[in-house]
TORPA-4810 file (N, C-alpha, C, O; in nm, 3 decimals):
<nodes>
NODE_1_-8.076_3.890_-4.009_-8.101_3.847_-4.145_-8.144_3.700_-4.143_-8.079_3.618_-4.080_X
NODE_2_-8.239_3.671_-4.203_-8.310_3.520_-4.245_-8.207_3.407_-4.358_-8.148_3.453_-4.456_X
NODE_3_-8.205_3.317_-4.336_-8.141_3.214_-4.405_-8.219_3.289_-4.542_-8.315_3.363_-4.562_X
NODE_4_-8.061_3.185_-4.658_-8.100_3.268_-4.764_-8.225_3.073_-4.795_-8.232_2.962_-4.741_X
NODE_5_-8.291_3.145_-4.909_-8.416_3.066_-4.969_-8.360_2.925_-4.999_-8.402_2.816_-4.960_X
NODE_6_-8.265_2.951_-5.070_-8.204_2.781_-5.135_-8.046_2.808_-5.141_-7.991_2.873_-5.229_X
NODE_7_-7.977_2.743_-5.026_-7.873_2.737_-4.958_-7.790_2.662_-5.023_-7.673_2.657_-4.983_X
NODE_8_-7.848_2.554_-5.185_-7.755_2.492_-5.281_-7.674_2.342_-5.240_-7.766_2.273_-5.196_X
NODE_9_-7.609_2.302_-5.238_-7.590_2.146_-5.230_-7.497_2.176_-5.149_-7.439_2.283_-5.127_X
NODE_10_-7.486_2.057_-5.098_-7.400_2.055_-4.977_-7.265_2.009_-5.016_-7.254_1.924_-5.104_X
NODE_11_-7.157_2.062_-4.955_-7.020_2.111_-5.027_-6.939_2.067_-4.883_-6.976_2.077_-4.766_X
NODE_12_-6.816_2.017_-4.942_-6.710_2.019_-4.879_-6.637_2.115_-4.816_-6.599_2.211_-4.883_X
NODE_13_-6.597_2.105_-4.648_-6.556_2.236_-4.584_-6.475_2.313_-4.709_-6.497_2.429_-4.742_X
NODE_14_-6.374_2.220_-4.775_-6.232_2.320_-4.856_-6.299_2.365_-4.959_-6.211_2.422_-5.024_X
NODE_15_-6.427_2.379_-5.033_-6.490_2.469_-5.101_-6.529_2.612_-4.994_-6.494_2.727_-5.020_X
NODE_16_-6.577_2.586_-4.922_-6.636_2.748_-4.846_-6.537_2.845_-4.864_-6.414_2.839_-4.852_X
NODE_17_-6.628_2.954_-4.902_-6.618_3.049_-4.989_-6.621_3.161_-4.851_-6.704_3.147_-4.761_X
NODE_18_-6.517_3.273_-4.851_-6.555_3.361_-4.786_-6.696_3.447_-4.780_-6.792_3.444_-4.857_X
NODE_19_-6.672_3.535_-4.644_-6.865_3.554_-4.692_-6.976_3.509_-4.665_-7.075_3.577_-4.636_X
NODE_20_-6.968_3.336_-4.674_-7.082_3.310_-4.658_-7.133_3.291_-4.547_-7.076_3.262_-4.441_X
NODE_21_-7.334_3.320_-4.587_-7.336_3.315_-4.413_-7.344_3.207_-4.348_-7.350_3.098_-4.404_X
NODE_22_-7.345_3.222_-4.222_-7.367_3.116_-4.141_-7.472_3.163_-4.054_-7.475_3.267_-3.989_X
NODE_23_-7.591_3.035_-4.064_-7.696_3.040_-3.953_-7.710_2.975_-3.839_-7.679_2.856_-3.852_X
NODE_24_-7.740_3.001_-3.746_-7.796_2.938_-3.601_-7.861_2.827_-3.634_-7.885_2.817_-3.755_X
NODE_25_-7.904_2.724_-3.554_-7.988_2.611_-3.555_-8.155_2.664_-3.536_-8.252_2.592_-3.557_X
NODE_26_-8.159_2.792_-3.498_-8.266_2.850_-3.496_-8.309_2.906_-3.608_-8.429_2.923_-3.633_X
NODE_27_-8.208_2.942_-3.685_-8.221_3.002_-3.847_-8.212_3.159_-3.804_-8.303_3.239_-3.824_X
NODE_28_-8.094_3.191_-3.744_-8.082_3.310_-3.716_-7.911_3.352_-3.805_-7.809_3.289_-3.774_X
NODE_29_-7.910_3.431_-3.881_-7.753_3.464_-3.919_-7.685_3.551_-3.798_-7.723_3.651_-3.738_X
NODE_30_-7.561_3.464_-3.786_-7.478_3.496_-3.656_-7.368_3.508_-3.728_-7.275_3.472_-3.656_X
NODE_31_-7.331_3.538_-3.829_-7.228_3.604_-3.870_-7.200_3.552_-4.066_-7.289_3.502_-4.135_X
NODE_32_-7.039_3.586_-4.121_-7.019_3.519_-4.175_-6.866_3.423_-4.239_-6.761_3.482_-4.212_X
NODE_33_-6.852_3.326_-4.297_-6.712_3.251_-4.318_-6.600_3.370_-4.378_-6.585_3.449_-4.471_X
NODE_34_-6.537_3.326_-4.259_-6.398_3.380_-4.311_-6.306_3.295_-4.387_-6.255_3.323_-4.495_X
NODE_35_-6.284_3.127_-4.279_-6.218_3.056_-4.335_-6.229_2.936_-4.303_-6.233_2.918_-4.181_X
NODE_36_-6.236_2.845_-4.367_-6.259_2.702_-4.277_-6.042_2.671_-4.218_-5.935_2.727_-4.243_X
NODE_37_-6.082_2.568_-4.147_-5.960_2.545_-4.099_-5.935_2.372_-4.079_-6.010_2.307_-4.006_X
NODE_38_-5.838_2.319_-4.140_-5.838_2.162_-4.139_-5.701_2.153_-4.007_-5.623_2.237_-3.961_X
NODE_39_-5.723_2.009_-3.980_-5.634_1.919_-3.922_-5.531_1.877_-4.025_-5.586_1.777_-4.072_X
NODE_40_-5.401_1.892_-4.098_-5.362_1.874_-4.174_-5.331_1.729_-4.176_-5.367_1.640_-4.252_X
NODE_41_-5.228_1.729_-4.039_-5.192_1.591_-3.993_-5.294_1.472_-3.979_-5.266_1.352_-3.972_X
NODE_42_-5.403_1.524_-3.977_-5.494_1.399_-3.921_-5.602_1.420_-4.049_-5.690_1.334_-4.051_X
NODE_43_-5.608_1.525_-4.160_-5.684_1.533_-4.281_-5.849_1.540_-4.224_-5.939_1.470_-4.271_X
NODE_44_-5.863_1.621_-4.134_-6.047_1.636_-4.126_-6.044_1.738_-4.069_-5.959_1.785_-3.993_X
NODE_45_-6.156_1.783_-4.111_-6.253_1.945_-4.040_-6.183_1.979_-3.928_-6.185_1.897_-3.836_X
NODE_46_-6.127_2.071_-3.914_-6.160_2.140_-3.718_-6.232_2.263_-3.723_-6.235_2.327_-3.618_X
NODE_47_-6.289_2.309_-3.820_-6.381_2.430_-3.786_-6.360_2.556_-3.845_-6.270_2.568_-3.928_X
NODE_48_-6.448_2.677_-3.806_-6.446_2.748_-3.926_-6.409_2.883_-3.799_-6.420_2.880_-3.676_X
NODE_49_-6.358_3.004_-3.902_-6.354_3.161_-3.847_-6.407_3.206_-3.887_-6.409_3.214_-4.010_X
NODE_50_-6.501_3.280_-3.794_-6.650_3.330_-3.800_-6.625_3.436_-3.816_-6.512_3.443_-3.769_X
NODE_51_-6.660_3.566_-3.863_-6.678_3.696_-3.864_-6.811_3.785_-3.813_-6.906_3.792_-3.892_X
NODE_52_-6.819_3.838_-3.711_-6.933_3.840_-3.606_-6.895_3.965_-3.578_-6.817_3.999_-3.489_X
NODE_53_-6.968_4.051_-3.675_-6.947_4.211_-3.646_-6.793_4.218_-3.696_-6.739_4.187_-3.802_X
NODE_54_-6.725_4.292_-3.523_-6.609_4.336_-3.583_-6.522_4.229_-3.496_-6.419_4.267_-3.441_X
NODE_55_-6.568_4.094_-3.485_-6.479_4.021_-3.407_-6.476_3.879_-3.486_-6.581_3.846_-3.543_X
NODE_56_-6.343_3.776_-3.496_-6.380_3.689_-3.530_-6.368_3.523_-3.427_-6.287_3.461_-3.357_X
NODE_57_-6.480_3.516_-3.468_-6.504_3.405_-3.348_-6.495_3.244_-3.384_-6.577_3.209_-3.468_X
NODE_58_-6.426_3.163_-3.343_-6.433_3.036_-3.346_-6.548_2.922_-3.319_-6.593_2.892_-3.209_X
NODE_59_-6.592_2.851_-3.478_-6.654_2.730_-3.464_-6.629_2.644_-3.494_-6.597_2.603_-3.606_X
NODE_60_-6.642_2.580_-3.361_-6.535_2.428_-3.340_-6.651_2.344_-3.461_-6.765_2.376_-3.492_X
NODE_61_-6.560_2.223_-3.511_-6.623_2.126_-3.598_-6.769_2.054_-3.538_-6.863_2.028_-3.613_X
NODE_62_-6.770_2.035_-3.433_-6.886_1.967_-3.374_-6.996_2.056_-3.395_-7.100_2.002_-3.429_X
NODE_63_-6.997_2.205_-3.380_-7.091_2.273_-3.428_-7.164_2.340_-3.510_-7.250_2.427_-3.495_X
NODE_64_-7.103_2.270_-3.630_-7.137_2.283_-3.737_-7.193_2.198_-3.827_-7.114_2.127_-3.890_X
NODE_65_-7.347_2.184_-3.857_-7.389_2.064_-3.889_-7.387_2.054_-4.055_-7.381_1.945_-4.112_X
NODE_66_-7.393_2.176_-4.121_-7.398_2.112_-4.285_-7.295_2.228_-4.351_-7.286_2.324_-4.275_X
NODE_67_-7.244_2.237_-4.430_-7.211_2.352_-4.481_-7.295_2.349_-4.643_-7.317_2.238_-4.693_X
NODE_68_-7.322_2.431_-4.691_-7.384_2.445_-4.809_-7.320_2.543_-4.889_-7.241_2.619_-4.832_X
NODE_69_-7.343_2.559_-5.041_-7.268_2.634_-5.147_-7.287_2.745_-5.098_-7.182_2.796_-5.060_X
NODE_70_-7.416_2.833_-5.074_-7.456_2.939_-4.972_-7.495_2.987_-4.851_-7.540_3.097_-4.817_X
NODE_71_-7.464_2.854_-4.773_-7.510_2.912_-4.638_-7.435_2.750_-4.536_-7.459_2.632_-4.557_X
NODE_72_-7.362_2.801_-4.449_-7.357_2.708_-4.324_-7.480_2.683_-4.226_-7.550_2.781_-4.203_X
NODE_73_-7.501_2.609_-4.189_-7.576_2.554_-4.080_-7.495_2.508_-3.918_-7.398_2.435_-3.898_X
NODE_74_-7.538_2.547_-3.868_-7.519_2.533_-3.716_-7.585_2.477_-3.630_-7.706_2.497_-3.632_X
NODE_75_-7.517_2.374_-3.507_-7.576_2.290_-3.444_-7.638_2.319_-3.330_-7.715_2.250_-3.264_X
NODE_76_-7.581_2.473_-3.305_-7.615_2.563_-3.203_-7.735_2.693_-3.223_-7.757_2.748_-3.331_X
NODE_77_-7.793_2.722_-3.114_-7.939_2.835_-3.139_-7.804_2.928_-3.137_-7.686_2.900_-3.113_X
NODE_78_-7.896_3.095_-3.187_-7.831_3.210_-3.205_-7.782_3.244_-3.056_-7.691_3.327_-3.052_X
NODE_79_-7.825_3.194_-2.935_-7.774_3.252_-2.756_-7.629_3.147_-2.791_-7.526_3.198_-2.833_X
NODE_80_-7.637_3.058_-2.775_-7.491_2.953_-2.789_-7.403_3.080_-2.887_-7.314_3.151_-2.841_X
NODE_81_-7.452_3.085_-3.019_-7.364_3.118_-3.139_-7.295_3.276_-3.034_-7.173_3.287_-3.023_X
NODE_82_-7.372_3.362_-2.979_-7.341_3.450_-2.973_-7.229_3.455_-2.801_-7.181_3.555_-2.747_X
NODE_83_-7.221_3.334_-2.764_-7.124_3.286_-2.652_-6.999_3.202_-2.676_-6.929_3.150_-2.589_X
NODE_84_-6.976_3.196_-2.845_-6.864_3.146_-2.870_-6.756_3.233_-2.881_-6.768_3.342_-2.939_X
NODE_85_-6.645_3.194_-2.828_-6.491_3.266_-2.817_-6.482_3.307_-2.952_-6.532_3.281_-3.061_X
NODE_86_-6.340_3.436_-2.863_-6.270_3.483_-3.024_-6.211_3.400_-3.071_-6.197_3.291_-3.014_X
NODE_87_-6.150_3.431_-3.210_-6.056_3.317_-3.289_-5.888_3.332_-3.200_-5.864_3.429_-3.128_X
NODE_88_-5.816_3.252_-3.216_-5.690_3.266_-3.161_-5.618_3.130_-3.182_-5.629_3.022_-3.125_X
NODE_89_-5.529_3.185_-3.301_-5.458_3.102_-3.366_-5.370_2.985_-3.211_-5.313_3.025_-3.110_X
NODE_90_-5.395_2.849_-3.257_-5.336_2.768_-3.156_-5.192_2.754_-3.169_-5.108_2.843_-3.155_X
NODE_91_-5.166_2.583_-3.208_-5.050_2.580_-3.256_-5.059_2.596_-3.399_-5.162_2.587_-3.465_X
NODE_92_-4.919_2.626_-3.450_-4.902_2.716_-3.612_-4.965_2.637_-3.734_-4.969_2.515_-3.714_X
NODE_93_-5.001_2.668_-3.824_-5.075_2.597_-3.924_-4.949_2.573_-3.998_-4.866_2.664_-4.002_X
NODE_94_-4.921_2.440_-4.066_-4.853_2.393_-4.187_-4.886_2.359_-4.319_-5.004_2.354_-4.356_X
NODE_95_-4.802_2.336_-4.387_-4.856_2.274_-4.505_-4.754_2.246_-4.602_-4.652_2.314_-4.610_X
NODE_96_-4.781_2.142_-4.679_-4.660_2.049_-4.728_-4.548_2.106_-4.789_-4.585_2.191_-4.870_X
NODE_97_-4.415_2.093_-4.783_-4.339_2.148_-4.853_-4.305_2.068_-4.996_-4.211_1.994_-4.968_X
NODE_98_-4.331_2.056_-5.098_-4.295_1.942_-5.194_-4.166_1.959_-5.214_-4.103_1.857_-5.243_X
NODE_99_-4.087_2.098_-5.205_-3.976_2.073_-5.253_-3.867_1.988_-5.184_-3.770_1.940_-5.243_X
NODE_100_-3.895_1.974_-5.048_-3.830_1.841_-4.994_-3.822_1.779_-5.054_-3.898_1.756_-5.148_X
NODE_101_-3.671_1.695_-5.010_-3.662_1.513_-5.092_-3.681_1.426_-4.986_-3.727_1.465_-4.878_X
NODE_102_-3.651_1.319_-5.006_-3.700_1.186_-4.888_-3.616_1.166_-4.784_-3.624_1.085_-4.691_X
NODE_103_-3.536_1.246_-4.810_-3.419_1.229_-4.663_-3.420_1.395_-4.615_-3.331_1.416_-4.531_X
NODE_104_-3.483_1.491_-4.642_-3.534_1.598_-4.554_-3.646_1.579_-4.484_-3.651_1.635_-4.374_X
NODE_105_-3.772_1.488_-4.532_-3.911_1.441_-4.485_-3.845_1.369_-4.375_-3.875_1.406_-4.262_X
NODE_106_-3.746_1.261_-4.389_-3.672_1.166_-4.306_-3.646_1.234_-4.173_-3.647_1.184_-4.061_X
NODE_107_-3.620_1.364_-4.211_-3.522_1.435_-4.041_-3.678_1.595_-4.068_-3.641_1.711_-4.047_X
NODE_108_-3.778_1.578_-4.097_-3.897_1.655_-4.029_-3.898_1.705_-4.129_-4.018_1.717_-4.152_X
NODE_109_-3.830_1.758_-4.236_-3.855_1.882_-4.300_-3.938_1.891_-4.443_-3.902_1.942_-4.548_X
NODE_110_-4.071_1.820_-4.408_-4.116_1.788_-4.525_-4.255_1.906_-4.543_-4.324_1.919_-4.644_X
NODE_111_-4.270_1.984_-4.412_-4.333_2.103_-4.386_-4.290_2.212_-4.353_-4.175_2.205_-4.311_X
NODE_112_-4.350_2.347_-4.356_-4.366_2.463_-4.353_-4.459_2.523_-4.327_-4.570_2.486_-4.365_X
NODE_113_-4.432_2.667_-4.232_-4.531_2.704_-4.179_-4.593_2.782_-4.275_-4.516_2.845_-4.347_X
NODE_114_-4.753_2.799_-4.301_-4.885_2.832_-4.366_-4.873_2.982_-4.345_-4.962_3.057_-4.384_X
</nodes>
């Protein structure tokens, strides 16, 4: 499938929308977003889960050059895209607990696992 015509303004990873596609640097669709995935602790991109047929495959942040309202862009041709690993959750994803108070944050417990 061909990039779509007008791919729309360029958007912040935490907008991407499942679905959408993602193209090669060649303008080839190599799959599409499942989910983007942040660095919580450190607050920036680490990359998205690809959906590639019936497998989902990991793209690291470096290879991903724009994301758009309808379509990702990729820093890689469709041979690279189609040599990237499966997905496989690393260490566990978190995310803030608010109901902590300042002396549970104090002794770690100001998160929970995602």
């Amino acid at each position: 499938m061909a990039p779509v015509d007008d791919p729309g303004l360029p958007i912040s990873y935490k907008l991407l929308e499942r679905g959408t596609p993602i193209v090669s640097a060649d303008g080839v669709e190599v799959g599409v977003a499942e989910r983007a995935i942040d660095n919580v602790k450190e607050q920036i991109f680490d990359g998205i889960v690809m959906r590639a047929g019936d497998r989902h495959v990991w793209v690291d942040a470096p290879e991903v050059a724009r994301i758009y309202e309808r379509e990702v862009v990729l820093t890689i041709d469709a041979a690279a895209a189609a040599e990237l690993g499966d997905y496989e959750p690393g260490a566990p994803e978190f995310r803030a607990d608010a109901r902590v108070g300042r002396l549970g944050r104090f002794f770690g417990g100001g998160w929970k696992r995602g």
